[in-house]
mmCIF file as gemmi writes it, N, C-alpha and C atoms, coordinates in Angstrom:
data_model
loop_
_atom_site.group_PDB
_atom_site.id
_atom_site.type_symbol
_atom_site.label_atom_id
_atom_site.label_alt_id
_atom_site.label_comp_id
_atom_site.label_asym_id
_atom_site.label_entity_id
_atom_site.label_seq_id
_atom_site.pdbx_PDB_ins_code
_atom_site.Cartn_x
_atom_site.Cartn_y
_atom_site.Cartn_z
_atom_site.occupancy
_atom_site.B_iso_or_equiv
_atom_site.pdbx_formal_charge
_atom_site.auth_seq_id
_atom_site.auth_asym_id
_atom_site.pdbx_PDB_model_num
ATOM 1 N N . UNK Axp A 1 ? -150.394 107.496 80.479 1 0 ? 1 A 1
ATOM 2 C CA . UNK Axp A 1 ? -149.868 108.363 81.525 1 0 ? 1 A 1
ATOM 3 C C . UNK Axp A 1 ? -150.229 107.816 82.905 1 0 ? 1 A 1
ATOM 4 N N . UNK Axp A 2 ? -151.68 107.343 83.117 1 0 ? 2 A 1
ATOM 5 C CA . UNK Axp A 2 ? -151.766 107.147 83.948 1 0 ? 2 A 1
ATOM 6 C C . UNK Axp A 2 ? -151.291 105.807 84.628 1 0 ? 2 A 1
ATOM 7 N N . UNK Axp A 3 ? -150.725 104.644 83.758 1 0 ? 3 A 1
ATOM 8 C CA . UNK Axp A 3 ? -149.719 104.12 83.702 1 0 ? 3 A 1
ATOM 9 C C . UNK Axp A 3 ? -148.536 103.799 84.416 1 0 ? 3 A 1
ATOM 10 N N . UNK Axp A 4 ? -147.801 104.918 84.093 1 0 ? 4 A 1
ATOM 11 C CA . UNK Axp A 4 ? -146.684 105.285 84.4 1 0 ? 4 A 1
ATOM 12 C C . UNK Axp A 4 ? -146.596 106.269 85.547 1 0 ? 4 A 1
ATOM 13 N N . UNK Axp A 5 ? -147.553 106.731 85.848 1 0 ? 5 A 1
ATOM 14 C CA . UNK Axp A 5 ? -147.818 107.127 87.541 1 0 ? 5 A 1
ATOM 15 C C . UNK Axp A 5 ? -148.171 106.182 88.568 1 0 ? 5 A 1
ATOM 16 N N . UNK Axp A 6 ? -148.642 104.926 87.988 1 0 ? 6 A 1
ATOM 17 C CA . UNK Axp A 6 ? -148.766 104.093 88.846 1 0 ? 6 A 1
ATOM 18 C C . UNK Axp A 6 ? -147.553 103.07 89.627 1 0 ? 6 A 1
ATOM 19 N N . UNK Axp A 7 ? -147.275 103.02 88.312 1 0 ? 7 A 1
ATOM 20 C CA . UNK Axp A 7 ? -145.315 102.559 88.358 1 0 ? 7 A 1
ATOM 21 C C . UNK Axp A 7 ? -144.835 103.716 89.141 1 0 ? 7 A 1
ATOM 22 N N . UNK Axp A 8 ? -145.021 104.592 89.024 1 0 ? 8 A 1
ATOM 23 C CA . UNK Axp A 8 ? -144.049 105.765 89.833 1 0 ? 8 A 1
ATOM 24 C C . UNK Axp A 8 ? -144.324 105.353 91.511 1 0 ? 8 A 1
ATOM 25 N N . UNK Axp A 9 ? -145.524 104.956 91.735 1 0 ? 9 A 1
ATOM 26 C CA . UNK Axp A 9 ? -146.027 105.345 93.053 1 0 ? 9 A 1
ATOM 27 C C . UNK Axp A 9 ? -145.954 104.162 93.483 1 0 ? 9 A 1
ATOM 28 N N . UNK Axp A 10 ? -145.314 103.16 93.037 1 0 ? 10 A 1
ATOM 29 C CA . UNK Axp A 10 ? -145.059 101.569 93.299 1 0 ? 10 A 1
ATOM 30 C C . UNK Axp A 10 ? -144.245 101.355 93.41 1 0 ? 10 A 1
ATOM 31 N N . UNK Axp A 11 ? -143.34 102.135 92.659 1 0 ? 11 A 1
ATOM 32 C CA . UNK Axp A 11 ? -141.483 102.195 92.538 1 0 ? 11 A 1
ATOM 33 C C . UNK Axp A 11 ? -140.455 102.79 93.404 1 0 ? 11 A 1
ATOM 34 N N . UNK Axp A 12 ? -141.591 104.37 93.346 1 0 ? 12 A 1
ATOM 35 C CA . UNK Axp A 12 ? -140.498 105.297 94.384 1 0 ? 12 A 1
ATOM 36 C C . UNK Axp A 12 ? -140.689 105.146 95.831 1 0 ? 12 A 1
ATOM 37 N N . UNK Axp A 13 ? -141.43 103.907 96.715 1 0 ? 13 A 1
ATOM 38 C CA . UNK Axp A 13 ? -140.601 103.818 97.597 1 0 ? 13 A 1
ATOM 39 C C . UNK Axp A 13 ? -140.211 102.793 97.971 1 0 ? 13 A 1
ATOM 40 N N . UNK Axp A 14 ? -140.338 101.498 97.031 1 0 ? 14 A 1
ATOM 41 C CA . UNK Axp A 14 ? -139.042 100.891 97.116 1 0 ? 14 A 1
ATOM 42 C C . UNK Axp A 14 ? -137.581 101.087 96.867 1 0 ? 14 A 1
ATOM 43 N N . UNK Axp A 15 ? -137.403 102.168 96.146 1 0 ? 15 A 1
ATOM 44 C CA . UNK Axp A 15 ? -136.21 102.664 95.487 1 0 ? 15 A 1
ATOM 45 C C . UNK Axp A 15 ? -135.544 103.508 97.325 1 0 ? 15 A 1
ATOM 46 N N . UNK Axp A 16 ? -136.641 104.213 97.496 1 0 ? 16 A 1
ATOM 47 C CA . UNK Axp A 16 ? -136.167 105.137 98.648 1 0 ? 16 A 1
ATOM 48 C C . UNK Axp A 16 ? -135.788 104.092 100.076 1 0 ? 16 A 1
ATOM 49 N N . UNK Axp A 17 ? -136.717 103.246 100.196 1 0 ? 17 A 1
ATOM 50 C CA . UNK Axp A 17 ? -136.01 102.061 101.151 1 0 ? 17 A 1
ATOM 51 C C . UNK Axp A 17 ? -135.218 101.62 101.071 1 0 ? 17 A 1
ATOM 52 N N . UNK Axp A 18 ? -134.959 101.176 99.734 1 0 ? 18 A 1
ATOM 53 C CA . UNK Axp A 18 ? -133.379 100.462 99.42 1 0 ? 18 A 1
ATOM 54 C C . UNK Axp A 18 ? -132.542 101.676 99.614 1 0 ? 18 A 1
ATOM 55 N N . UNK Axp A 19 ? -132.787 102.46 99.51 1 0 ? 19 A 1
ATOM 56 C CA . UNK Axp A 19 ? -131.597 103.389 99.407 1 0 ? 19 A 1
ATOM 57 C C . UNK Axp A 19 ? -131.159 103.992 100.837 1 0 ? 19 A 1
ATOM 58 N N . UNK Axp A 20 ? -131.905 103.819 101.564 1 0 ? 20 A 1
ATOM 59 C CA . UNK Axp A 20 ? -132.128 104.161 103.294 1 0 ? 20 A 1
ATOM 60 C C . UNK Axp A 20 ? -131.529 102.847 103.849 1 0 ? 20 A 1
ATOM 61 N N . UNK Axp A 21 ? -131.833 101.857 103.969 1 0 ? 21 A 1
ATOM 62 C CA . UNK Axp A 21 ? -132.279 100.753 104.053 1 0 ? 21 A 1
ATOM 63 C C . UNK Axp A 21 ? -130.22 99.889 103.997 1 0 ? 21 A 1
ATOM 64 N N . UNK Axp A 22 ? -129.879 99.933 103.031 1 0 ? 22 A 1
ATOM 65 C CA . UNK Axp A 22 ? -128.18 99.661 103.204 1 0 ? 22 A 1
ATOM 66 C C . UNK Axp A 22 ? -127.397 100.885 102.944 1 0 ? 22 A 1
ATOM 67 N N . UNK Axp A 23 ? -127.728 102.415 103.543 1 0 ? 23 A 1
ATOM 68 C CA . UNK Axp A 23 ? -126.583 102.677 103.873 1 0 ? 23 A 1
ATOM 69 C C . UNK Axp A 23 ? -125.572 102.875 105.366 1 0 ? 23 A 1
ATOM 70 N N . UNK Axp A 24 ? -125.322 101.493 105.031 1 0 ? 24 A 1
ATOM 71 C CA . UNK Axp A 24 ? -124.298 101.433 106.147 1 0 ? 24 A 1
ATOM 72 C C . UNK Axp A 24 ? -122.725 101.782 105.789 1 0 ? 24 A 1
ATOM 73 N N . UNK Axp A 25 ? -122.021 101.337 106.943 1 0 ? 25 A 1
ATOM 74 C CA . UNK Axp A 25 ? -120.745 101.736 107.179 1 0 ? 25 A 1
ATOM 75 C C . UNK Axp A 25 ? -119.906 100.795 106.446 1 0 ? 25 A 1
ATOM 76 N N . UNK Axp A 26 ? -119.105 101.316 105.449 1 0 ? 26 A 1
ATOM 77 C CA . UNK Axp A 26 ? -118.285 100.558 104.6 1 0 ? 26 A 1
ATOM 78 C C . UNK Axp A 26 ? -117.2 99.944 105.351 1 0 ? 26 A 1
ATOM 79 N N . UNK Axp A 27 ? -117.219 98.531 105.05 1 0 ? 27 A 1
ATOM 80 C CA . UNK Axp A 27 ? -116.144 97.678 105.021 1 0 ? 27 A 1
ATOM 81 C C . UNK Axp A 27 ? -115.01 97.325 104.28 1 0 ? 27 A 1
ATOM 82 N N . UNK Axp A 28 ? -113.954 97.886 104.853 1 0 ? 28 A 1
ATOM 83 C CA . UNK Axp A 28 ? -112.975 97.277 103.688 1 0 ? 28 A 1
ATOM 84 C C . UNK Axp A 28 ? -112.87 96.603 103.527 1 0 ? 28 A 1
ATOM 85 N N . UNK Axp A 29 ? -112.517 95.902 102.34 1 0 ? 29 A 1
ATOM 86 C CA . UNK Axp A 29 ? -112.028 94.475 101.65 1 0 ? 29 A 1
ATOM 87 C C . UNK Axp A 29 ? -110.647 94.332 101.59 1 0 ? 29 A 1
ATOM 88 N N . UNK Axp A 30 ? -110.2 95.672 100.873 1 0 ? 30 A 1
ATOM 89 C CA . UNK Axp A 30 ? -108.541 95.313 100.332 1 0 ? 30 A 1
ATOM 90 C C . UNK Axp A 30 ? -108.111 96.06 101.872 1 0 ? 30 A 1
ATOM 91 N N . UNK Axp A 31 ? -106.981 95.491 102.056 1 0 ? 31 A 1
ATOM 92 C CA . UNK Axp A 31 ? -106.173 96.261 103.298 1 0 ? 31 A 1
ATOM 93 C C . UNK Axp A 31 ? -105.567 98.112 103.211 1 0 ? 31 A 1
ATOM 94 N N . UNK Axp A 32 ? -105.4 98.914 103.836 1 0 ? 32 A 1
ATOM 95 C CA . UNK Axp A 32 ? -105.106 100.129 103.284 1 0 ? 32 A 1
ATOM 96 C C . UNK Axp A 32 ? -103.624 99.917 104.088 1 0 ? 32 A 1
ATOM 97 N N . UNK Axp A 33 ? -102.764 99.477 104.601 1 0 ? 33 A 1
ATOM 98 C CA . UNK Axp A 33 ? -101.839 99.486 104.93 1 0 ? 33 A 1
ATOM 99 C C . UNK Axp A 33 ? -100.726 99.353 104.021 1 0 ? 33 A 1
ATOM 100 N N . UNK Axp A 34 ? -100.081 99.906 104.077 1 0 ? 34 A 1
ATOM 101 C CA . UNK Axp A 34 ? -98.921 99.673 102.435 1 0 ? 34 A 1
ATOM 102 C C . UNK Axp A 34 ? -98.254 98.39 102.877 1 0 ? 34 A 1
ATOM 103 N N . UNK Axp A 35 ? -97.726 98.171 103.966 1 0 ? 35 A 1
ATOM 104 C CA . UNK Axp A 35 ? -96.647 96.739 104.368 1 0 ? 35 A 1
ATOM 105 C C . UNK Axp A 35 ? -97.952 95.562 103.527 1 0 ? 35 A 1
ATOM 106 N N . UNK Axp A 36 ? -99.117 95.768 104.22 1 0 ? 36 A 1
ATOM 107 C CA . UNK Axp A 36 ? -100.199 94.591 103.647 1 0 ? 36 A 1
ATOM 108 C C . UNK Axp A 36 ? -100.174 94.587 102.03 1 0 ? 36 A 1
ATOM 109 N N . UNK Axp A 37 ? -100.556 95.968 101.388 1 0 ? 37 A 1
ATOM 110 C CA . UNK Axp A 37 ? -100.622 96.02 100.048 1 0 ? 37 A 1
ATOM 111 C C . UNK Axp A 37 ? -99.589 95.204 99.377 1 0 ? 37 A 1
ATOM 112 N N . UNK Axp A 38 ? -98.405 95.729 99.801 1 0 ? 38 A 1
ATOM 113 C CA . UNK Axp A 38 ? -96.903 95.35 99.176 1 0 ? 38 A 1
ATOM 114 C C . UNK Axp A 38 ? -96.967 93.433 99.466 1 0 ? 38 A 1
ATOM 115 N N . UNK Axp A 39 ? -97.469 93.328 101.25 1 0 ? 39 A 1
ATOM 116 C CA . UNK Axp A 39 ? -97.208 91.639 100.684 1 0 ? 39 A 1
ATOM 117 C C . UNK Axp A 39 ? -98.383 91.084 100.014 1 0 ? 39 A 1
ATOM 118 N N . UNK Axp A 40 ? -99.551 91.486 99.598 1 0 ? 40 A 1
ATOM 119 C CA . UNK Axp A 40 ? -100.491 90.731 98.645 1 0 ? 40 A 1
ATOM 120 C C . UNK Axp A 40 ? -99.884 91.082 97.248 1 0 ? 40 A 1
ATOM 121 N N . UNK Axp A 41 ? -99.3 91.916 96.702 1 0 ? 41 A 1
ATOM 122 C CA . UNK Axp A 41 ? -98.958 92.027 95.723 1 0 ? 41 A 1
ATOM 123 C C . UNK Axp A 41 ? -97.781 91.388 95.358 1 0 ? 41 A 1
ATOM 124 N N . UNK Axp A 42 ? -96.811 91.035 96.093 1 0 ? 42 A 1
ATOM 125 C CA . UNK Axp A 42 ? -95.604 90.227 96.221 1 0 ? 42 A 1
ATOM 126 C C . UNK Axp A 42 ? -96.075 89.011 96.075 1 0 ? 42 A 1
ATOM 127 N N . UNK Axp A 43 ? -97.018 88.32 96.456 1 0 ? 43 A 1
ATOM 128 C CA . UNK Axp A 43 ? -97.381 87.252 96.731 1 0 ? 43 A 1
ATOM 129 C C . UNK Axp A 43 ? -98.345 87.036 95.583 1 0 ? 43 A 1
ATOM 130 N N . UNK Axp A 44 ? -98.871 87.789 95.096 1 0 ? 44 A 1
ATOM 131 C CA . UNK Axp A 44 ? -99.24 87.567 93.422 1 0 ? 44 A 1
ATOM 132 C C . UNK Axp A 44 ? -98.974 87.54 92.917 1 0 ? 44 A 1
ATOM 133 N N . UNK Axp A 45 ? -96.862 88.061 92.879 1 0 ? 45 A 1
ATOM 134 C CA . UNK Axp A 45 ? -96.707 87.884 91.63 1 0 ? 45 A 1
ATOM 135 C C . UNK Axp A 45 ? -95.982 86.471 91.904 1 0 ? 45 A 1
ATOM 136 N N . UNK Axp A 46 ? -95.568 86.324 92.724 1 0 ? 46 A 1
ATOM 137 C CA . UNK Axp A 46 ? -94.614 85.029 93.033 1 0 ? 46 A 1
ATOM 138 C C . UNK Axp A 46 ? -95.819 84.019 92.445 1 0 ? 46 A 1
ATOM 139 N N . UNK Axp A 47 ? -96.812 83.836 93.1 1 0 ? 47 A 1
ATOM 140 C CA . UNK Axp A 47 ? -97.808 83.009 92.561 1 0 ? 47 A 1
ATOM 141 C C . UNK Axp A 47 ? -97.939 82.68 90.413 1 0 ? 47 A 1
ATOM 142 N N . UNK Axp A 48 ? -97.734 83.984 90.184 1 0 ? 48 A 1
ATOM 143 C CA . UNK Axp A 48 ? -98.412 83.924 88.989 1 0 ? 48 A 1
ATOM 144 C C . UNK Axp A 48 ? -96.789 83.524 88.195 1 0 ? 48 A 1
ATOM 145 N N . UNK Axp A 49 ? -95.689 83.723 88.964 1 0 ? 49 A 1
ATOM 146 C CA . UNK Axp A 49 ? -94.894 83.294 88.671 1 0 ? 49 A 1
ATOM 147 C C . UNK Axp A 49 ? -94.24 81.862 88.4 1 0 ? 49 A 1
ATOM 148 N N . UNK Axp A 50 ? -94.592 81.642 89.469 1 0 ? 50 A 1
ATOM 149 C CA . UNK Axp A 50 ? -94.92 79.686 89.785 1 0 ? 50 A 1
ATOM 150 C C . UNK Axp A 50 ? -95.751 79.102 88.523 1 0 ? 50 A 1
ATOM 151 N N . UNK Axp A 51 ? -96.648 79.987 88.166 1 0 ? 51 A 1
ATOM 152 C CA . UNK Axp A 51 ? -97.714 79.05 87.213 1 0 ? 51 A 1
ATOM 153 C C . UNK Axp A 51 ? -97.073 79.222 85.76 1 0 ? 51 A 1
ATOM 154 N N . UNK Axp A 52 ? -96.469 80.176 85.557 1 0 ? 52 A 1
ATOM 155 C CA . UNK Axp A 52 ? -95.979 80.401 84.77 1 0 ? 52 A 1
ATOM 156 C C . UNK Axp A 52 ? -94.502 79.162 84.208 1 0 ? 52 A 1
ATOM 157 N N . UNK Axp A 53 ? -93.904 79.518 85.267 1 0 ? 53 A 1
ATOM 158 C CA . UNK Axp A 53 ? -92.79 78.375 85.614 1 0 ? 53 A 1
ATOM 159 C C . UNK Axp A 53 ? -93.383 76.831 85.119 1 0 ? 53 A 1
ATOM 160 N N . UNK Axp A 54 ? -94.476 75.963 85.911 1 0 ? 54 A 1
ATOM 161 C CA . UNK Axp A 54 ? -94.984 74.915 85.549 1 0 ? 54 A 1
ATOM 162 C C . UNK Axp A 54 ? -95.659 75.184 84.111 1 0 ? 54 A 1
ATOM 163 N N . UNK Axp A 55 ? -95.815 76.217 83.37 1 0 ? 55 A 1
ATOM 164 C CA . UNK Axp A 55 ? -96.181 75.798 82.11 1 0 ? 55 A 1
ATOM 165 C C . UNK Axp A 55 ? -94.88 75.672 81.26 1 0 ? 55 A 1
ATOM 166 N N . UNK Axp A 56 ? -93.86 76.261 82.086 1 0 ? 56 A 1
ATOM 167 C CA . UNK Axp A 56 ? -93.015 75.903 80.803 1 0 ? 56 A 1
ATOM 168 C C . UNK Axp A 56 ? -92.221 74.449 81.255 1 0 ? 56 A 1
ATOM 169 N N . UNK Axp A 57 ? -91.977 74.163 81.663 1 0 ? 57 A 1
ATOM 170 C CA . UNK Axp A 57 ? -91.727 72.803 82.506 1 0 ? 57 A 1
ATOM 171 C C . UNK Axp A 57 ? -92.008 71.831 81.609 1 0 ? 57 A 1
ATOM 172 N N . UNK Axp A 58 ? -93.733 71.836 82.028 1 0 ? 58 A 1
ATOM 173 C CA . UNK Axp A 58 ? -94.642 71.104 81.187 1 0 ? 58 A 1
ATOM 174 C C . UNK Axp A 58 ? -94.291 71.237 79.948 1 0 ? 58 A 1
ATOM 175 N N . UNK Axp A 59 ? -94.207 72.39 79.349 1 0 ? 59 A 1
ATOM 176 C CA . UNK Axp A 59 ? -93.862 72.15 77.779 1 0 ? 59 A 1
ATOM 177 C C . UNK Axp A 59 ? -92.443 71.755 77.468 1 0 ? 59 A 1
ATOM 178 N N . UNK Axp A 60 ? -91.083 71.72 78.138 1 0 ? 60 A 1
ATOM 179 C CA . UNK Axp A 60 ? -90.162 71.22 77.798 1 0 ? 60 A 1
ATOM 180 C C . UNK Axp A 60 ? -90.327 69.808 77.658 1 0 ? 60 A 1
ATOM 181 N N . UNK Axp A 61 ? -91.302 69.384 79.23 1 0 ? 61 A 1
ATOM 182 C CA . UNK Axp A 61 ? -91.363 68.172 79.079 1 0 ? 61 A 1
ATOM 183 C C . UNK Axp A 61 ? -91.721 67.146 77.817 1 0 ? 61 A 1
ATOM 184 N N . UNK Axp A 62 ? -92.826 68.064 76.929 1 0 ? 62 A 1
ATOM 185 C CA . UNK Axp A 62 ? -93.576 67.715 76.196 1 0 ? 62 A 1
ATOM 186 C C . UNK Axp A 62 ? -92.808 67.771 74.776 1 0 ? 62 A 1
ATOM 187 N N . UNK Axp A 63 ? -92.096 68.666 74.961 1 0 ? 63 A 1
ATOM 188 C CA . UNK Axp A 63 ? -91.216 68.921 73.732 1 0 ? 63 A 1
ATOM 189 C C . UNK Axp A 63 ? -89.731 67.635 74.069 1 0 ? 63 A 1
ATOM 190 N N . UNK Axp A 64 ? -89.42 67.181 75.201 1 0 ? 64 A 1
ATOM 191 C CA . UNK Axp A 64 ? -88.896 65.848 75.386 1 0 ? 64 A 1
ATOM 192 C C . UNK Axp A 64 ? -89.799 64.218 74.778 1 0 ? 64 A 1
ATOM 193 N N . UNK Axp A 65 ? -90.446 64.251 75.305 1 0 ? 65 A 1
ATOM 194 C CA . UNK Axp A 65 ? -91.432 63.363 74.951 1 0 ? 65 A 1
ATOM 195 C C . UNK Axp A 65 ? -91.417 62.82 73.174 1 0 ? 65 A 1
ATOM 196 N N . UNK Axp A 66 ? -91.803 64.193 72.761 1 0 ? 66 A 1
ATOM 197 C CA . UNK Axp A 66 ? -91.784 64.095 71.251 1 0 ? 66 A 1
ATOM 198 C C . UNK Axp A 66 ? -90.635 63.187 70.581 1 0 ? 66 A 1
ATOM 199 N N . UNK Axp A 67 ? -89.548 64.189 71.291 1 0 ? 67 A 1
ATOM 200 C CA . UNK Axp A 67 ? -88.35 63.725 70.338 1 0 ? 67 A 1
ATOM 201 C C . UNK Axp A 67 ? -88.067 62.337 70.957 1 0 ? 67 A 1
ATOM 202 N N . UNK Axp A 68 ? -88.087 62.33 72.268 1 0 ? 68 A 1
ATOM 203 C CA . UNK Axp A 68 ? -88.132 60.373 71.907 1 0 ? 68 A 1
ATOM 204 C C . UNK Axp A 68 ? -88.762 59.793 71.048 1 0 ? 68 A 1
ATOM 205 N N . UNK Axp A 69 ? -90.412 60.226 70.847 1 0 ? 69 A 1
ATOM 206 C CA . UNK Axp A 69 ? -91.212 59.295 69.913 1 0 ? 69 A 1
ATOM 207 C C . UNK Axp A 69 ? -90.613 59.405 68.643 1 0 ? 69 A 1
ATOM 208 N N . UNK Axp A 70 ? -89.792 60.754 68.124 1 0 ? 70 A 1
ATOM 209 C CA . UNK Axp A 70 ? -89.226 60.512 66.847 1 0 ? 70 A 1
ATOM 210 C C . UNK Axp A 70 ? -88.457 59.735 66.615 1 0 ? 70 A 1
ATOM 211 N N . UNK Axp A 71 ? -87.354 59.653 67.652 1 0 ? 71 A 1
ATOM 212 C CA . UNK Axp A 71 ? -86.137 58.934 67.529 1 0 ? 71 A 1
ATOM 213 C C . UNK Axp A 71 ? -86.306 57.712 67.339 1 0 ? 71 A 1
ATOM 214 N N . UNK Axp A 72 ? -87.642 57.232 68.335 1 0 ? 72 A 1
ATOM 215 C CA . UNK Axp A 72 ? -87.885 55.495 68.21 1 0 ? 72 A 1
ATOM 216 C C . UNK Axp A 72 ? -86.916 54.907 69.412 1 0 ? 72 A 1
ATOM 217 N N . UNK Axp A 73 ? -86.875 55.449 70.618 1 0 ? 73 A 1
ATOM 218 C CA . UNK Axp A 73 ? -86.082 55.406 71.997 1 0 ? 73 A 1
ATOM 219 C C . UNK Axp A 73 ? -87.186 54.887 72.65 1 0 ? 73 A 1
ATOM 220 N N . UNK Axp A 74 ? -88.211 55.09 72.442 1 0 ? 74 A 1
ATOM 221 C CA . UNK Axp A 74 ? -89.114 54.389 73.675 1 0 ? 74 A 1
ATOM 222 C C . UNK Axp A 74 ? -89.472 52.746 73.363 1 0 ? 74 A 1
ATOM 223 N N . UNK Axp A 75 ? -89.363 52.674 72.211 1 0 ? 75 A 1
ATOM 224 C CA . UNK Axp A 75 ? -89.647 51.006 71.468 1 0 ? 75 A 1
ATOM 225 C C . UNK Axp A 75 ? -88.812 50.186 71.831 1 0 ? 75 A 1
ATOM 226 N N . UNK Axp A 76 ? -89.142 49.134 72.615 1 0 ? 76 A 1
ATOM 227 C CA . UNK Axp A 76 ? -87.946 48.284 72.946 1 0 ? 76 A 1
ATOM 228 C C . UNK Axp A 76 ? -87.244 47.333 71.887 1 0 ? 76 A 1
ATOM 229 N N . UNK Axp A 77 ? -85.727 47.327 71.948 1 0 ? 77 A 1
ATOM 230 C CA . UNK Axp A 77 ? -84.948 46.296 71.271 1 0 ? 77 A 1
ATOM 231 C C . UNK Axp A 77 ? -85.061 45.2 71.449 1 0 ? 77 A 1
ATOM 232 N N . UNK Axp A 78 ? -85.152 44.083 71.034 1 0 ? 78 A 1
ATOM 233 C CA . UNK Axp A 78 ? -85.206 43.107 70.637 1 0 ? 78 A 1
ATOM 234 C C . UNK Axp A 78 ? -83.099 42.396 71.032 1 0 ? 78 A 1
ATOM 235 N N . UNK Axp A 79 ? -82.62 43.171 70.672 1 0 ? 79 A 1
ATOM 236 C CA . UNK Axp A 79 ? -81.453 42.903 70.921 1 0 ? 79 A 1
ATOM 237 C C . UNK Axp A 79 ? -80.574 42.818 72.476 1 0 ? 79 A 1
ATOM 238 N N . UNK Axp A 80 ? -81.486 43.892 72.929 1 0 ? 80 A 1
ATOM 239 C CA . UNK Axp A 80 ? -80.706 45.099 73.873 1 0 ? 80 A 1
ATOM 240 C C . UNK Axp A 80 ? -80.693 43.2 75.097 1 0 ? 80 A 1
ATOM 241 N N . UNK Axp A 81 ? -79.87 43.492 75.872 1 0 ? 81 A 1
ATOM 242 C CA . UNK Axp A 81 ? -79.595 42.458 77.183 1 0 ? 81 A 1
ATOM 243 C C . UNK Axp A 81 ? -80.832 43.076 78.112 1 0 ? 81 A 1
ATOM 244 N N . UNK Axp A 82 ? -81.461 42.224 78.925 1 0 ? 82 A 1
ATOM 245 C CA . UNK Axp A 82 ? -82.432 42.11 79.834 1 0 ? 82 A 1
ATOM 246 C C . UNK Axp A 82 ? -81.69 41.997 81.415 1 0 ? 82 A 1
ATOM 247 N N . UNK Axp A 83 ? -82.171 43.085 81.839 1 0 ? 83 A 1
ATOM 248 C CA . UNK Axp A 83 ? -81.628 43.222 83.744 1 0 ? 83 A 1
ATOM 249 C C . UNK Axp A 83 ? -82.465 42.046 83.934 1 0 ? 83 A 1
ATOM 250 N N . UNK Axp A 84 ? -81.381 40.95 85.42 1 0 ? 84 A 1
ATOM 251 C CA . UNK Axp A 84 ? -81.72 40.458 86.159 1 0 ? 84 A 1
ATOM 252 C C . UNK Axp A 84 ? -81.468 40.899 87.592 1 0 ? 84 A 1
């Protein structure tokens, strides 16, 4: 018991400083203006849209790729005429 009164009397006023201590005046972070809201949110989705877009890109690309290597299009001929 006596313990845990000692902790008490060690604790409760750091607890009470901190708690005195930052209460200040809140800052907003997010904007409260709706025109602002509307363009961060517009602009997230366009963003997440874009990324979205380059993954599929990328995977057509990749799904191109393949089927050359199946076909045997990237291996050069032996036959084929040479640009001068």
């Amino acid at each position: 018991m006596k313990y845990f009164i000692r902790i008490l009397f060690i604790a409760l006023p750091i607890l009470v400083f901190n708690f005195f201590a930052f209460a200040e005046e809140k800052i907003p972070v997010f904007p409260v203006k709706p025109v602002d809201v509307y363009t961060i949110y517009t602009s997230l989705a366009i963003f997440w849209l874009a990324i979205i877009g380059l993954i599929v890109v990328i995977k057509i690309k990749l799904n191109e790729i393949e089927r050359i290597q199946k076909l045997g299009i990237d291996k050069d001929d032996k036959n084929s005429p040479l640009l001068k």
